[in-house]
KEVEX-910132 format. One line per field, with one value per residue (C-alpha): y, z, x negated; residue number from 1. Coordinates in Angstrom, 1 decimal. Each point is the difference from the previous one (the first is absolute). Layout:
<atoms>
Y <- c(Y / ...)
Z <- c(Z / ...)
X <- c(X / ...)
n <- c(NUM / ...)
</atoms>
This chain:
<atoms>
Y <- c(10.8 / -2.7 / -3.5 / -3.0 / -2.1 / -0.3 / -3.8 / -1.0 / -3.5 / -0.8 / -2.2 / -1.2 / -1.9 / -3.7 / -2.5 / 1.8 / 1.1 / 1.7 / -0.5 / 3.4 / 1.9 / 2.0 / 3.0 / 2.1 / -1.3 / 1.5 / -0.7 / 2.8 / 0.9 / 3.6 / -0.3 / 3.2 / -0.4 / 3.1 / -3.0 / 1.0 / -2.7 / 0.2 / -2.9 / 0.2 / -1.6 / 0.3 / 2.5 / 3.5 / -1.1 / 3.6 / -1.8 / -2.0 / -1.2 / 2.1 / -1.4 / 2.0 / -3.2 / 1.9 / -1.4 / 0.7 / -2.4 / -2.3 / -2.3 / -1.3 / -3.3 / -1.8 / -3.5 / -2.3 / -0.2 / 4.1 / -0.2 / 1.4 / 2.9 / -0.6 / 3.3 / 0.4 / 2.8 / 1.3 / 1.8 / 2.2 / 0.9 / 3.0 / 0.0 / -3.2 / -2.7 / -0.5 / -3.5 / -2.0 / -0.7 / -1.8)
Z <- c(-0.9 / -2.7 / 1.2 / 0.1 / 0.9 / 1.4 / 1.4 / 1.6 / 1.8 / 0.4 / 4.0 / -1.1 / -3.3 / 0.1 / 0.5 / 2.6 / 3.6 / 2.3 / 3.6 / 0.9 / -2.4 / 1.2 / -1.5 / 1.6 / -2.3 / -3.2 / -3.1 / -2.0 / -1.3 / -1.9 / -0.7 / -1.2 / -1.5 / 1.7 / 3.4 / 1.4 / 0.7 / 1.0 / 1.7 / 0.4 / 1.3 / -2.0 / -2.8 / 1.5 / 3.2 / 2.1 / 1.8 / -2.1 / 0.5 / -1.3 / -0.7 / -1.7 / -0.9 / -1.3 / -3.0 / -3.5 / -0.8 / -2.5 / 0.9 / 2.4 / 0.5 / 3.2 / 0.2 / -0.8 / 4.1 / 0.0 / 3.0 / -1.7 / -2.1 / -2.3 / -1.2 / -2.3 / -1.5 / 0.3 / 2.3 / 0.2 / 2.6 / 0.0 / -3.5 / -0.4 / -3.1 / 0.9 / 1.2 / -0.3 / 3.2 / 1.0)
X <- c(5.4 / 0.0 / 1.7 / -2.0 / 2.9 / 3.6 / 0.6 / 3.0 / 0.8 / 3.8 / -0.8 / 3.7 / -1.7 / 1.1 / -2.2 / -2.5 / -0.2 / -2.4 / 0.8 / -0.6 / 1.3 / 3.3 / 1.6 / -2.9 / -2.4 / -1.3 / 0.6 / -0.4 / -3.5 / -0.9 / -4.0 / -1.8 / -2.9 / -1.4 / 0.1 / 2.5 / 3.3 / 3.6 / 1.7 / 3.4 / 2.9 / 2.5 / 0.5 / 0.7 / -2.1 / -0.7 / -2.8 / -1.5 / -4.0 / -2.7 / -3.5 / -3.2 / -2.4 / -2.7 / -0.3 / 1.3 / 3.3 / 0.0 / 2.9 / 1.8 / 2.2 / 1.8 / -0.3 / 2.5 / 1.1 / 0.2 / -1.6 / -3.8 / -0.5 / -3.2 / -1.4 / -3.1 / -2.4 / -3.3 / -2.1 / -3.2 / -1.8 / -2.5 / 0.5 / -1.3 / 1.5 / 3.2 / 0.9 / 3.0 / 2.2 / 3.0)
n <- c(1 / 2 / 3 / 4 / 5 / 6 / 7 / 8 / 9 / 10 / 11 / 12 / 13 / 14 / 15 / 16 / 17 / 18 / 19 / 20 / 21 / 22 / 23 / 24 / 25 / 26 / 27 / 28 / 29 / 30 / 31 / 32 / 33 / 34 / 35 / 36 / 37 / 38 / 39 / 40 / 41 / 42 / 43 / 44 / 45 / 46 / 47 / 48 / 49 / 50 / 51 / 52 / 53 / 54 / 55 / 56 / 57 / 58 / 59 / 60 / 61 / 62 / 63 / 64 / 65 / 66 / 67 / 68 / 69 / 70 / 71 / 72 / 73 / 74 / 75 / 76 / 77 / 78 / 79 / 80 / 81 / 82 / 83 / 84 / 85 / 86)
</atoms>
């Protein structure tokens, strides 16, 4: 499956803080462009989160707080033009 992106945010970065981010949240994203996401932990995490979006990956970015994961690509429907979606 080819990678549409690998994004990491260190919730130890200086300068920022989410209230409810703890060592349980993620911060480790592996986006497929097949849809299909990984959200993990930590690196090694045996559980991590598994998402199919339904859409074909572009990218993928958290914000600056790590608390929001934006993820874009396209999208067709009944084989319709595909459409751009965030």
């Amino acid at each position: 499956m080819p990678l549409a992106g690998i994004e990491w945010y260190d919730h130890n970065k200086q300068g920022f803080s989410y209230e409810d981010s703890s060592e349980h949240s993620a911060c480790l994203c592996i986006a497929y462009q097949c849809g299909r996401l990984q959200l993990m932990r930590k690196l090694g995490d045996t559980k991590p989160f598994l998402v199919d979006t339904g859409m074909f990956i572009k990218c993928c970015k958290w914000n600056p707080n790590g608390n929001v994961l934006g993820v874009c690509g396209s999208i067709s429907e009944n084989g319709s033009e595909p459409r751009g979606v965030i």
